[in-house]
Backbone of each chain as ProteinMPNN parsed JSONL, in Angstrom:
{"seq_chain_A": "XXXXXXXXXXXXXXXXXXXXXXXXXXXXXXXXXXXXXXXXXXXXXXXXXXXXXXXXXXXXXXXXXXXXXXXXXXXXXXXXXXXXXXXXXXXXXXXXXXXXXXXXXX", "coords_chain_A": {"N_chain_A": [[125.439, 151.146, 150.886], [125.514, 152.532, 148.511], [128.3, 153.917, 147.559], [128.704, 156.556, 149.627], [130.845, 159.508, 148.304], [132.894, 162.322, 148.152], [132.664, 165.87, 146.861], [133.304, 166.142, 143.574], [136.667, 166.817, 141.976], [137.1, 163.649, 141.828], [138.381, 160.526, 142.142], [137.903, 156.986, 139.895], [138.28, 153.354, 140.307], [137.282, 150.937, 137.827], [136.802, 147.477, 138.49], [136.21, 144.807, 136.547], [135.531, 141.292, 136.309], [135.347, 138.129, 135.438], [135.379, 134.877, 136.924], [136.462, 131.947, 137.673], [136.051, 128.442, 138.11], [137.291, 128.103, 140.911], [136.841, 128.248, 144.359], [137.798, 128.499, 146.679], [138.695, 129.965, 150.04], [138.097, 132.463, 148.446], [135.845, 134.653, 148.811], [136.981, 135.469, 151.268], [138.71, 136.253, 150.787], [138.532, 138.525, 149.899], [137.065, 139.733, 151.603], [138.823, 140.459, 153.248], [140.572, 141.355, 151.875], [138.993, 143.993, 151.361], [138.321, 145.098, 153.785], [141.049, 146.214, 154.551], [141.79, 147.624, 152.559], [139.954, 150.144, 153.089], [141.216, 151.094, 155.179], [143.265, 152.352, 153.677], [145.204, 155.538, 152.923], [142.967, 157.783, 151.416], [141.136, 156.228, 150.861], [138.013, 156.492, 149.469], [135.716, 155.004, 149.171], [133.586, 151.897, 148.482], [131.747, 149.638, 145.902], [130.072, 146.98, 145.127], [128.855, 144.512, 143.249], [127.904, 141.033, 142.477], [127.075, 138.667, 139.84], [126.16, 135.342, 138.235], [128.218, 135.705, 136.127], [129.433, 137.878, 136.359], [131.51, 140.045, 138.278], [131.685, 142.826, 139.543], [133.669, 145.659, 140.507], [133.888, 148.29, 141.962], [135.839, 150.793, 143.5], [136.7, 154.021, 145.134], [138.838, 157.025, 145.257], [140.791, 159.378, 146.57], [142.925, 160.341, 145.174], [145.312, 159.277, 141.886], [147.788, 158.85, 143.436], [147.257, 157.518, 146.042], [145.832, 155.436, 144.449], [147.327, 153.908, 143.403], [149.606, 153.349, 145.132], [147.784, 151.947, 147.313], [147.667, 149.516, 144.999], [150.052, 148.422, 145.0], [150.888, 147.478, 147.472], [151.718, 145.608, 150.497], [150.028, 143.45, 151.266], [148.082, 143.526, 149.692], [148.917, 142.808, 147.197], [150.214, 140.582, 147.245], [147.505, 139.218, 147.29], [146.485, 140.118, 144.683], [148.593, 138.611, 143.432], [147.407, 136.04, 144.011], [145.06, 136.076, 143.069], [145.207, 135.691, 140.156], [146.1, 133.266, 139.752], [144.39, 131.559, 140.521], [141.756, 132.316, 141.02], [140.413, 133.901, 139.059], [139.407, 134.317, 135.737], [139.499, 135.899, 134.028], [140.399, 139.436, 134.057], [139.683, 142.93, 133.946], [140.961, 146.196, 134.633], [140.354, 149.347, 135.167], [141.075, 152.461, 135.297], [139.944, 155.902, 136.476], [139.457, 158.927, 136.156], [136.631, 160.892, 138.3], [134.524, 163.025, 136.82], [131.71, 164.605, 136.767], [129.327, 163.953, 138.82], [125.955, 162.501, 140.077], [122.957, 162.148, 142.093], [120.18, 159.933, 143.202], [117.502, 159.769, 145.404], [115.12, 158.329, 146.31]], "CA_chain_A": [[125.6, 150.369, 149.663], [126.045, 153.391, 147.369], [129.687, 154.795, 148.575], [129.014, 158.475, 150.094], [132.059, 159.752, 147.859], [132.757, 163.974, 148.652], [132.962, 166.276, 146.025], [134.72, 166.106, 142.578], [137.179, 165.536, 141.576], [138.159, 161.928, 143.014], [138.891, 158.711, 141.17], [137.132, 155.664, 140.362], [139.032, 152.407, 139.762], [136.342, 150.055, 137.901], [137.418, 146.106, 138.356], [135.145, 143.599, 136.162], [135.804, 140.018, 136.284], [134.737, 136.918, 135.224], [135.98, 133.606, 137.793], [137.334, 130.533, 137.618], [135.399, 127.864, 139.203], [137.784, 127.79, 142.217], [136.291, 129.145, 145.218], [138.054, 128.368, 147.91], [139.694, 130.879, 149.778], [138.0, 133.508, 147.819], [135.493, 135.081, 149.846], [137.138, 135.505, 152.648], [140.005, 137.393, 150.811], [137.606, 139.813, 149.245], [136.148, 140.436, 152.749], [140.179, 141.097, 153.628], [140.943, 143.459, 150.881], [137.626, 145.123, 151.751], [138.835, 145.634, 155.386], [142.171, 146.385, 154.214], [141.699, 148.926, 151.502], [139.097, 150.75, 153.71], [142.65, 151.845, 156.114], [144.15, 153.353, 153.361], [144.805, 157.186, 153.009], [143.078, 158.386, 150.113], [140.408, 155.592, 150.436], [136.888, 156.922, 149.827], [134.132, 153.879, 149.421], [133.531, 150.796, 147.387], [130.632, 149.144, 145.935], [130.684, 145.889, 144.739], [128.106, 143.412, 142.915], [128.926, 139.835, 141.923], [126.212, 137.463, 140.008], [126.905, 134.422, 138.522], [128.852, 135.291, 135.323], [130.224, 138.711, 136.2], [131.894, 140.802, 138.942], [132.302, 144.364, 139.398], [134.157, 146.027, 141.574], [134.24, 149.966, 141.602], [136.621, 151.471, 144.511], [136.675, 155.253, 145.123], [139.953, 157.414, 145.592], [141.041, 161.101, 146.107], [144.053, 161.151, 143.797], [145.734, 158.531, 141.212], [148.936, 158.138, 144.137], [146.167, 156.646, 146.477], [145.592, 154.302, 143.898], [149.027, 153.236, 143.204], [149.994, 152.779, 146.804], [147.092, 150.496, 147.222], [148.26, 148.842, 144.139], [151.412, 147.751, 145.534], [150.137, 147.278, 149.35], [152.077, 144.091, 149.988], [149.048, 142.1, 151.286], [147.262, 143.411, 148.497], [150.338, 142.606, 145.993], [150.071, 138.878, 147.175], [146.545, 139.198, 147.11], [146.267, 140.259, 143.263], [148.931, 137.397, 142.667], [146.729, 134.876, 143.95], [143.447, 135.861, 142.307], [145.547, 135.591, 139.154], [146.601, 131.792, 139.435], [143.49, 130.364, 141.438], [139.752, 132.928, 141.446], [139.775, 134.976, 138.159], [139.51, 133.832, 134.264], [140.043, 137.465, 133.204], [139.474, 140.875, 134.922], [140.024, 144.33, 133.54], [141.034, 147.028, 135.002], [140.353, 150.711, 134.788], [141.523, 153.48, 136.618], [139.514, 156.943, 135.826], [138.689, 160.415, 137.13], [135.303, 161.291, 138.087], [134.237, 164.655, 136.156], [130.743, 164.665, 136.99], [128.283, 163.437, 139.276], [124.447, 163.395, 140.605], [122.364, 161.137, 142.19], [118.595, 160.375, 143.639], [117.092, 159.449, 146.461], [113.381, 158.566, 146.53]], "C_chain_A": [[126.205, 151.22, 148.541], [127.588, 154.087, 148.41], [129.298, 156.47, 148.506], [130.67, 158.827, 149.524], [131.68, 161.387, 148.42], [132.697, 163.998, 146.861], [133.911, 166.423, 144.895], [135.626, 166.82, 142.47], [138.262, 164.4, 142.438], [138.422, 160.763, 141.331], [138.368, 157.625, 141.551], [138.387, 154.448, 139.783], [137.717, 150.728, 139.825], [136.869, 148.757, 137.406], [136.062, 145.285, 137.854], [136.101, 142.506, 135.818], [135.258, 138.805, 135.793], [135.888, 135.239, 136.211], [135.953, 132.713, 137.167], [136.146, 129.906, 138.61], [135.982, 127.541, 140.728], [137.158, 129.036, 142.811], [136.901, 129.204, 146.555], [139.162, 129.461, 148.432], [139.345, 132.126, 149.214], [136.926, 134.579, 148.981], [135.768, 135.882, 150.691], [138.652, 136.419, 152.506], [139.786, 138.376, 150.624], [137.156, 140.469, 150.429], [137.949, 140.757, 153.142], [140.695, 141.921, 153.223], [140.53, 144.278, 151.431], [138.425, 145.942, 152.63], [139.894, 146.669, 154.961], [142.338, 147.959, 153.535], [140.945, 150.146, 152.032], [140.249, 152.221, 155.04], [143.478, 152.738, 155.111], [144.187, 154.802, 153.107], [144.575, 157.362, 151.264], [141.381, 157.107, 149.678], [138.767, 156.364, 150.51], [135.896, 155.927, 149.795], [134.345, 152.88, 148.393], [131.978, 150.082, 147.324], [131.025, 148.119, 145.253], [129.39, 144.864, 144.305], [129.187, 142.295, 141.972], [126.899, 138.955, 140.921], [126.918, 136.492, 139.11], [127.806, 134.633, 136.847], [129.886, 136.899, 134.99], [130.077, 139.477, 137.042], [132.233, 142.148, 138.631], [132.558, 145.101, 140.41], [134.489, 147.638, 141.501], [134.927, 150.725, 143.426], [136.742, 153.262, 144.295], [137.749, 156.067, 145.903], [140.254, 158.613, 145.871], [141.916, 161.115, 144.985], [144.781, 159.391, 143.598], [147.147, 157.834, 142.212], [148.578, 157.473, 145.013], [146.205, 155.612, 146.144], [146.937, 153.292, 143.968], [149.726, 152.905, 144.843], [148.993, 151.568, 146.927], [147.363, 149.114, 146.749], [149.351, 147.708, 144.644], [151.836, 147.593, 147.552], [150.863, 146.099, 149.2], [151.037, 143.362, 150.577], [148.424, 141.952, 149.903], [147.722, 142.899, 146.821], [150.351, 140.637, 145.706], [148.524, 138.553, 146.519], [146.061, 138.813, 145.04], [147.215, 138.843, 142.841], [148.444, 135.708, 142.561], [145.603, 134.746, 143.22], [144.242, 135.556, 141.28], [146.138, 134.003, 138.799], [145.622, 131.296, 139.698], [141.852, 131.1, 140.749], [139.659, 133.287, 139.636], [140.517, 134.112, 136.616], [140.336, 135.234, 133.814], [139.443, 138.631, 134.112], [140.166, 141.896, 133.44], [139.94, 145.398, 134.644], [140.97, 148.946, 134.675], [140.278, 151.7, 135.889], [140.444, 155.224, 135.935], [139.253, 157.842, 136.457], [137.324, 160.689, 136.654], [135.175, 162.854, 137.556], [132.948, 164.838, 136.611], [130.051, 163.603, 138.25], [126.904, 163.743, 139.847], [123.629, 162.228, 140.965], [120.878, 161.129, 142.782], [118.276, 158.947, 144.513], [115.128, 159.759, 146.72], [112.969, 158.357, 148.398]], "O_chain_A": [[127.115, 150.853, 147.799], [127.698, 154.531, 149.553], [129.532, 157.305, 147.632], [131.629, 158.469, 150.207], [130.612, 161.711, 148.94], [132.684, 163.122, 145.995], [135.086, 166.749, 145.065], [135.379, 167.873, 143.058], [139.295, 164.307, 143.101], [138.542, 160.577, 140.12], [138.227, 157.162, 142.683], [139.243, 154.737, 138.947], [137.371, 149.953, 140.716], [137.322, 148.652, 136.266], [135.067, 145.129, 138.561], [137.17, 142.648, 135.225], [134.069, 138.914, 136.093], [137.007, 134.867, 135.856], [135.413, 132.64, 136.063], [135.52, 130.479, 139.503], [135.355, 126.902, 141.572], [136.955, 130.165, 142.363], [136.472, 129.946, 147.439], [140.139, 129.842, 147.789], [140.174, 133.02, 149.385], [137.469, 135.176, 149.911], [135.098, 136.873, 150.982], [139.378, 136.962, 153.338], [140.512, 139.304, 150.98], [136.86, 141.663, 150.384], [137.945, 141.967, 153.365], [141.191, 142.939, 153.705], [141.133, 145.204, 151.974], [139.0, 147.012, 152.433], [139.638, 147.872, 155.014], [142.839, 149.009, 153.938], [141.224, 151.218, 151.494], [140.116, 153.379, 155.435], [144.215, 153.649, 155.49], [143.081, 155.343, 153.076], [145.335, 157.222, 150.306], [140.742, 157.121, 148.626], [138.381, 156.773, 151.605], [135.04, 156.134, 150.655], [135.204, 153.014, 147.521], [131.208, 149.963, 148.277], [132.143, 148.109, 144.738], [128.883, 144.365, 145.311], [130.235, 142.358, 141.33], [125.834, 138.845, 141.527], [128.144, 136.59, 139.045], [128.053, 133.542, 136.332], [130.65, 137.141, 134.055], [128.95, 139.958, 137.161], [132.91, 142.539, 137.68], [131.692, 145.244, 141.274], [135.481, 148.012, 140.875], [134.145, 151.05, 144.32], [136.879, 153.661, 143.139], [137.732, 155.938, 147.127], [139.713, 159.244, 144.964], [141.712, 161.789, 143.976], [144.858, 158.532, 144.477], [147.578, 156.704, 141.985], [149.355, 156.539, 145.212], [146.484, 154.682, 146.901], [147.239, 152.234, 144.52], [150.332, 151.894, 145.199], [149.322, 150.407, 146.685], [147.373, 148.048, 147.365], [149.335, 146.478, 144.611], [152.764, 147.629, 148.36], [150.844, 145.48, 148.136], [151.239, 142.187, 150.27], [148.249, 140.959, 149.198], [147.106, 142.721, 145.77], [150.43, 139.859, 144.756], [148.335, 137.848, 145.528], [145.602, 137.844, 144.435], [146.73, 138.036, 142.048], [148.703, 134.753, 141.829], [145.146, 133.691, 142.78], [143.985, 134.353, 141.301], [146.547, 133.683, 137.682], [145.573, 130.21, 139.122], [141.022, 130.438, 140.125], [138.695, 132.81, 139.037], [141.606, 133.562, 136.456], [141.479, 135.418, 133.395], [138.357, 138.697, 134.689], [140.811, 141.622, 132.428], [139.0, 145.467, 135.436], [141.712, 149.513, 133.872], [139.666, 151.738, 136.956], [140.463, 155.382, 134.714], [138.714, 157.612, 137.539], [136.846, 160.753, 135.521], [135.86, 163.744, 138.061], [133.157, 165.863, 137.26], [130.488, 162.46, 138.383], [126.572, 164.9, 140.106], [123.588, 161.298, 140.159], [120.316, 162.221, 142.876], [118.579, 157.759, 144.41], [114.358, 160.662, 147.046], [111.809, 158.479, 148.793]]}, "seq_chain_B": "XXXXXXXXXXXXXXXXXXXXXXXXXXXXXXXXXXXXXXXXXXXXXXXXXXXXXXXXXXXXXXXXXXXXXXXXXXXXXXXXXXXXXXXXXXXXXXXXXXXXXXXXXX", "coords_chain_B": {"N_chain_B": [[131.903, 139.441, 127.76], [133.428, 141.144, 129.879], [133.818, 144.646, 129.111], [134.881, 145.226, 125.508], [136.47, 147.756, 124.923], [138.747, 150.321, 123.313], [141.608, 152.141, 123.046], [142.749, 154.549, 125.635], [141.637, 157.665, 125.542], [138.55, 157.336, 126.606], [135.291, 157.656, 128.238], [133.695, 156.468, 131.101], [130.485, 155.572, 132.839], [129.453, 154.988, 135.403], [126.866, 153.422, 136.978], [124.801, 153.321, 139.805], [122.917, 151.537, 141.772], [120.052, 151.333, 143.988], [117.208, 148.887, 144.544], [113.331, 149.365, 144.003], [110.455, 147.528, 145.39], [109.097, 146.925, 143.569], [108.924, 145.248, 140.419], [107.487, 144.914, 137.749], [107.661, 145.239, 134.744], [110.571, 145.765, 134.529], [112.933, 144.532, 133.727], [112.309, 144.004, 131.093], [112.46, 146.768, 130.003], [115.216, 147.177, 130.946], [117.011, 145.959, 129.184], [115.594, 146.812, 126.792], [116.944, 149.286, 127.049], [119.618, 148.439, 126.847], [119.799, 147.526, 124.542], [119.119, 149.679, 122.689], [120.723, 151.431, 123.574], [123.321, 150.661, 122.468], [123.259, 151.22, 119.972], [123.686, 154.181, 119.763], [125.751, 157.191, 118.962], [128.794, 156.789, 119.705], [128.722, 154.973, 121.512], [130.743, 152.116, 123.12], [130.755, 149.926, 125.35], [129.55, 147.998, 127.314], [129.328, 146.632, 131.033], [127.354, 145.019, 133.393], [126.047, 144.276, 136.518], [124.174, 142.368, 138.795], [122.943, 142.017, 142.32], [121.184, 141.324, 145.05], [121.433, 143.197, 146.641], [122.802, 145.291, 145.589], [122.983, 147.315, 142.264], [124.855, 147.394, 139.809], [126.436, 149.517, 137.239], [128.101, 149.728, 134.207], [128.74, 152.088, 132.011], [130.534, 152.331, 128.293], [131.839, 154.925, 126.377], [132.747, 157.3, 123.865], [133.013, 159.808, 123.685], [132.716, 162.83, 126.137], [130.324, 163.936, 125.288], [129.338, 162.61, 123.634], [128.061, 160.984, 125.857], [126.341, 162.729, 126.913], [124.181, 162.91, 124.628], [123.092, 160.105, 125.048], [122.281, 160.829, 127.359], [119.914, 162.385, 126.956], [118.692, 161.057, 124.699], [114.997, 160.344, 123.856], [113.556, 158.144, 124.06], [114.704, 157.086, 126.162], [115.117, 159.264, 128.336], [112.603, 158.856, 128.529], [112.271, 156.405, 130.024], [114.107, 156.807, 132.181], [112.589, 158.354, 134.012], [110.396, 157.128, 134.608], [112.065, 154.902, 135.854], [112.94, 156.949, 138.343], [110.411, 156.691, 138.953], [109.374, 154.243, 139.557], [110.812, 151.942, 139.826], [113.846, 152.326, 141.081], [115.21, 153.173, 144.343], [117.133, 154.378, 145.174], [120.014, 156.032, 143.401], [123.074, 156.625, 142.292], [124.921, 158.625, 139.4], [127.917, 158.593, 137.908], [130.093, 160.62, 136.117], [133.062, 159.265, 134.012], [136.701, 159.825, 133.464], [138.44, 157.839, 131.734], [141.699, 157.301, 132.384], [143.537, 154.964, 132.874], [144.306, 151.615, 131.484], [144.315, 148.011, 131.795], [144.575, 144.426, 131.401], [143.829, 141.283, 132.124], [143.992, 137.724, 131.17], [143.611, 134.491, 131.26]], "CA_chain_B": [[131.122, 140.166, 129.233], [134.167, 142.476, 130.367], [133.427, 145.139, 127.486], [136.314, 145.233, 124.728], [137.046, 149.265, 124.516], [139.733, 150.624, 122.861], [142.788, 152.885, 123.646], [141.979, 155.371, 126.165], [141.073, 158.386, 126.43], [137.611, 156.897, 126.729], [134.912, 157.845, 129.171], [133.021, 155.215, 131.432], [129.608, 155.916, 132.935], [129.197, 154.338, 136.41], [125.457, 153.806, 137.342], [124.995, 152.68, 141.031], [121.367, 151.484, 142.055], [119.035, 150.047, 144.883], [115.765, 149.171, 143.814], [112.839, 149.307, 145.128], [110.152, 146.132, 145.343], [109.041, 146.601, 142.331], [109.446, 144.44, 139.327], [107.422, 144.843, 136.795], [108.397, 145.656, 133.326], [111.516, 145.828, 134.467], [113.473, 143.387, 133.151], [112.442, 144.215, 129.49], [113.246, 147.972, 130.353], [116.882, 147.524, 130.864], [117.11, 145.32, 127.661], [115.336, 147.346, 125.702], [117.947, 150.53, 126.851], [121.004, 148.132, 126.356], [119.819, 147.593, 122.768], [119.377, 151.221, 122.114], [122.352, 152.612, 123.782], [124.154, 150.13, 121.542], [123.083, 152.076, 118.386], [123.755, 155.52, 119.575], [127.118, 157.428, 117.8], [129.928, 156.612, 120.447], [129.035, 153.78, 122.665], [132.177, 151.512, 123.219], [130.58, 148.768, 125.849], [129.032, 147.754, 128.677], [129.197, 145.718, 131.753], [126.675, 144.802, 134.284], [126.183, 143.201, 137.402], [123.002, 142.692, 139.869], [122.813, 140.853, 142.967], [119.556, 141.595, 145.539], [121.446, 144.679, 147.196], [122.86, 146.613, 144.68], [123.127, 147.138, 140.945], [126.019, 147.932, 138.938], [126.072, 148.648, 135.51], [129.51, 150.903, 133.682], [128.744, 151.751, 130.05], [131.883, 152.727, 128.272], [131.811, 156.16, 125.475], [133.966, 157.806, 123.449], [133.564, 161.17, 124.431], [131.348, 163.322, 127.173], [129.244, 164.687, 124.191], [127.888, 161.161, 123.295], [127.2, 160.572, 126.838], [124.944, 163.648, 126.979], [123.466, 162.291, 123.783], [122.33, 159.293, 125.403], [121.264, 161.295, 128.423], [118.709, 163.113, 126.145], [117.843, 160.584, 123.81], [113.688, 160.706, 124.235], [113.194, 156.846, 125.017], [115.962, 156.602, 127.185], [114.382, 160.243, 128.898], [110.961, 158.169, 129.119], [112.646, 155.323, 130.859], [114.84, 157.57, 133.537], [111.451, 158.888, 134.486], [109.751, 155.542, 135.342], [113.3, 154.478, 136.961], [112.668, 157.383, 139.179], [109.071, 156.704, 139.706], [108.573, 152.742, 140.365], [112.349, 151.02, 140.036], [114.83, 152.789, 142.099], [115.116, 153.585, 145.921], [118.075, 155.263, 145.165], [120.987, 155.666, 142.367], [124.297, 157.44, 141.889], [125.958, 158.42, 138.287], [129.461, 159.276, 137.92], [130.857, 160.404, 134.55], [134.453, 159.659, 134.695], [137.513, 159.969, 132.392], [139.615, 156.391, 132.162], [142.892, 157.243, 132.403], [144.504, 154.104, 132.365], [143.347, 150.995, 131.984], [145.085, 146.985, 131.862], [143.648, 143.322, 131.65], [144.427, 139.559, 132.475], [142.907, 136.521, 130.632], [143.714, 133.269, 132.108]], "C_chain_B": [[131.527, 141.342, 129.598], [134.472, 142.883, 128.74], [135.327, 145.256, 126.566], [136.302, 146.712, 124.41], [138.214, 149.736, 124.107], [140.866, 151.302, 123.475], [142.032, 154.032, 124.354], [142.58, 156.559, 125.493], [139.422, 158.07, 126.059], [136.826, 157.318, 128.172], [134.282, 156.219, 129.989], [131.806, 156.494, 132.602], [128.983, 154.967, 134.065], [127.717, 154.48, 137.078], [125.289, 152.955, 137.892], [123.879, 152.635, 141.324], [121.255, 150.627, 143.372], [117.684, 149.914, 143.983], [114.609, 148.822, 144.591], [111.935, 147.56, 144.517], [109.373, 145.657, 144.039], [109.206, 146.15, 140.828], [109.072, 144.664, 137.575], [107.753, 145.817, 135.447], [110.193, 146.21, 133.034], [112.871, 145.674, 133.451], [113.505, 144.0, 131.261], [112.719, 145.497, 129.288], [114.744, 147.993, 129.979], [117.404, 146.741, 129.936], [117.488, 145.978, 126.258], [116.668, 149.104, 125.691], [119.171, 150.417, 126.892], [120.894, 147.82, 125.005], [119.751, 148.68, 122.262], [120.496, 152.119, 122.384], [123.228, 151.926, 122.829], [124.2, 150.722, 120.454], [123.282, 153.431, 118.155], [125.614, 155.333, 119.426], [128.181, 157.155, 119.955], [130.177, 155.712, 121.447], [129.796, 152.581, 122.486], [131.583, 150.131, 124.099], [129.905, 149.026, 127.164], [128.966, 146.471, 129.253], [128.194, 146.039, 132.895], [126.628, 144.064, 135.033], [124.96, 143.453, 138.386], [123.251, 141.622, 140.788], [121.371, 141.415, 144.051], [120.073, 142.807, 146.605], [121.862, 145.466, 146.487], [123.16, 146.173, 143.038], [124.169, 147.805, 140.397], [126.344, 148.111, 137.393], [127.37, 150.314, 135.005], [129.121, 150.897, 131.924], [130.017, 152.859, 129.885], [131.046, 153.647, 126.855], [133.228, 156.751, 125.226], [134.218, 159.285, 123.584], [131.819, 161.46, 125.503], [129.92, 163.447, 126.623], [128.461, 163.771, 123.828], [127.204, 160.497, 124.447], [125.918, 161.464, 127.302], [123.967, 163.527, 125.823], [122.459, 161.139, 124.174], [121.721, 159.794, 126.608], [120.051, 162.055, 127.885], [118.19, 162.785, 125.544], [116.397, 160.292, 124.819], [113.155, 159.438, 124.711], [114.081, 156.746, 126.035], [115.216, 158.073, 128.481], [113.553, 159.377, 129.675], [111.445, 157.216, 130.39], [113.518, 155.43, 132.124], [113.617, 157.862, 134.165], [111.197, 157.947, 135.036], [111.065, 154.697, 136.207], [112.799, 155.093, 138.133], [111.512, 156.965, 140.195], [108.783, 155.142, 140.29], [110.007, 151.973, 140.751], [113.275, 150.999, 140.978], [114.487, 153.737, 143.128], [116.112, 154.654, 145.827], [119.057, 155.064, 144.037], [121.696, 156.868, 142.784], [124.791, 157.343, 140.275], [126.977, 159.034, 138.689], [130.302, 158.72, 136.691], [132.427, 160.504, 134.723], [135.284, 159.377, 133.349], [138.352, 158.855, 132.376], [140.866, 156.845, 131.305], [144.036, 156.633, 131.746], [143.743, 153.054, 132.626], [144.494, 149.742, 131.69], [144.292, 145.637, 131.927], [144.79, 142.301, 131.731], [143.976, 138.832, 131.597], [144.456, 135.353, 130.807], [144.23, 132.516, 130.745]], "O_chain_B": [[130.833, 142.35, 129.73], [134.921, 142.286, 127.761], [136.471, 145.329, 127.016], [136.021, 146.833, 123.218], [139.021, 149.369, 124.962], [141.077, 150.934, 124.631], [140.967, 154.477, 123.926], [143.7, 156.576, 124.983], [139.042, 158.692, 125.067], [137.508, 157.354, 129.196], [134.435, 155.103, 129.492], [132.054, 157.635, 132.991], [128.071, 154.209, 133.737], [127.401, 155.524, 137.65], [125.382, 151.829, 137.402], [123.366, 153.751, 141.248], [121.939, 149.681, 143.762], [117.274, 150.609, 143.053], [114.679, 148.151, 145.621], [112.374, 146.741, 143.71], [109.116, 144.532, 143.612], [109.73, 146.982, 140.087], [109.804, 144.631, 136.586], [108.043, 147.013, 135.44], [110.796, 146.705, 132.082], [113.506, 146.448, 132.735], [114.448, 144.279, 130.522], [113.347, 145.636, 128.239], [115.316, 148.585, 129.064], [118.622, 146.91, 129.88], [118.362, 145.988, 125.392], [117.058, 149.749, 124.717], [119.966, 151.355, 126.949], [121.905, 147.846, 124.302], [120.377, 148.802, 121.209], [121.006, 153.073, 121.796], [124.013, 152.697, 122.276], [125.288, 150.772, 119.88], [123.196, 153.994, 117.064], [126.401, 154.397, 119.569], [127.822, 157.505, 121.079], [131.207, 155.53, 122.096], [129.417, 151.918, 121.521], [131.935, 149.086, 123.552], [129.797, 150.054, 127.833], [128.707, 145.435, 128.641], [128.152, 147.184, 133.347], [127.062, 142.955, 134.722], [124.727, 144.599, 138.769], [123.658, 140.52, 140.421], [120.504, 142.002, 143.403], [119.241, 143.336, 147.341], [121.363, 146.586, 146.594], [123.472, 145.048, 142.648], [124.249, 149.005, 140.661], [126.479, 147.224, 136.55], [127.36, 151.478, 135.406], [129.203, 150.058, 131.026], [130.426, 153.736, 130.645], [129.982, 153.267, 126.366], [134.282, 156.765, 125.863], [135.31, 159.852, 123.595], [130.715, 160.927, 125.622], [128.826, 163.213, 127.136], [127.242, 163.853, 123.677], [126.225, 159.755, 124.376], [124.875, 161.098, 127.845], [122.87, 164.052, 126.011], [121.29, 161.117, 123.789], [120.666, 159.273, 126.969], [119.163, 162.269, 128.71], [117.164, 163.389, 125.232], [116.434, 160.085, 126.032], [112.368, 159.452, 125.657], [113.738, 155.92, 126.882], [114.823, 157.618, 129.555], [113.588, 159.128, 130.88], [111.012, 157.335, 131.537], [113.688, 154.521, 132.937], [113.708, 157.411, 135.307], [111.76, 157.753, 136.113], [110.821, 153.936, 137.143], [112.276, 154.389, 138.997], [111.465, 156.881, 141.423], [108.097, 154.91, 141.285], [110.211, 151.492, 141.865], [113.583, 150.009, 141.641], [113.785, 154.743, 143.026], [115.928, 155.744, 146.368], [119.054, 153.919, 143.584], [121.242, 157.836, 143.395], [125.046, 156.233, 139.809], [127.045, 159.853, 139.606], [130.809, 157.665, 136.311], [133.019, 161.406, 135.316], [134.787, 158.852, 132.353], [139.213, 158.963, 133.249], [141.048, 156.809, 130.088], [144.883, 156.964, 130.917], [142.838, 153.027, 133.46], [145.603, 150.161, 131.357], [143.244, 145.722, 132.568], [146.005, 142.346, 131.538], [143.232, 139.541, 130.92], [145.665, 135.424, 130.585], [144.524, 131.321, 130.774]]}, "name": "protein", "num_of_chains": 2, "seq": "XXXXXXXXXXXXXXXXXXXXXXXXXXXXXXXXXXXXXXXXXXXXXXXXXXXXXXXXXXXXXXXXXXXXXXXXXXXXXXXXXXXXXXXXXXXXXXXXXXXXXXXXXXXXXXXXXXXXXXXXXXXXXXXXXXXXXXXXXXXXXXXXXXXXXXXXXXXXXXXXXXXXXXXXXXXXXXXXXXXXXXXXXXXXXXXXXXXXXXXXXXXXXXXXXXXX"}
């Protein structure tokens, strides 16, 4: 659930959203990205909660050209142009380097 | 919802949770330490998201120095403690530098 990332420095790219009441179709593209994005070089993990009035999507990268390849993946190219007419009211995007981290395990 | 932050160079503050089966006082916990992080010197926004496997929550800062501010303020201390001890199974932070960032609205 938590993405096993390696050691810094990597890159996070954090996606929050808010949807559209269309659903159809959605799902099942998110589980395709998933897949998808998981093949690429440079991909390190993703975590992902949704409830009902806001998505967040945090993906984990080695380096910023990673990202940008992804970016322009052509499934993922269609992909982004469909959430943008049909699933999503508004997202934001942010791309950032991790400087720190530390975590716990009871 | 998706926080309004300014021009970057802005940090963001990715805090990745399970939790465990415990509930109480929860709830008014993470309230009471989104109304106080709101009042300390540099906090910019926050988004959150829970669903029943993981928790997601990105608060946005304007530099590292105010995020180690809020890592030291003495209620916020108290309330990492009792995270540790009854709330969370496990967590990840990761302080990261946003780069670049971009939005949609519908």
């Amino acid at each position: 659930m938590i993405a096993k990332t390696l050691a810094i420095p990597y890159y996070a790219v954090v996606f929050t959203a808010t949807r559209t009441d269309m659903d159809a179709g959605y799902e099942e593209m998110v589980q395709k990205m998933t897949d998808l994005a998981q093949k690429q070089d440079g991909f390190l993990g993703i975590e992902s909660s949704t409830n009902n009035k806001l998505e967040i999507s945090v993906s984990y990268w080695s380096s910023i050209e990673a990202i940008k390849k992804w970016k322009d993946q052509t499934d993922h190219e269609a992909a982004q142009k469909l959430g943008r007419k049909e699933w999503y009211k508004s997202f934001k995007v942010r791309i950032s380097q991790v400087v720190r981290d530390y975590e716990f395990t009871n």
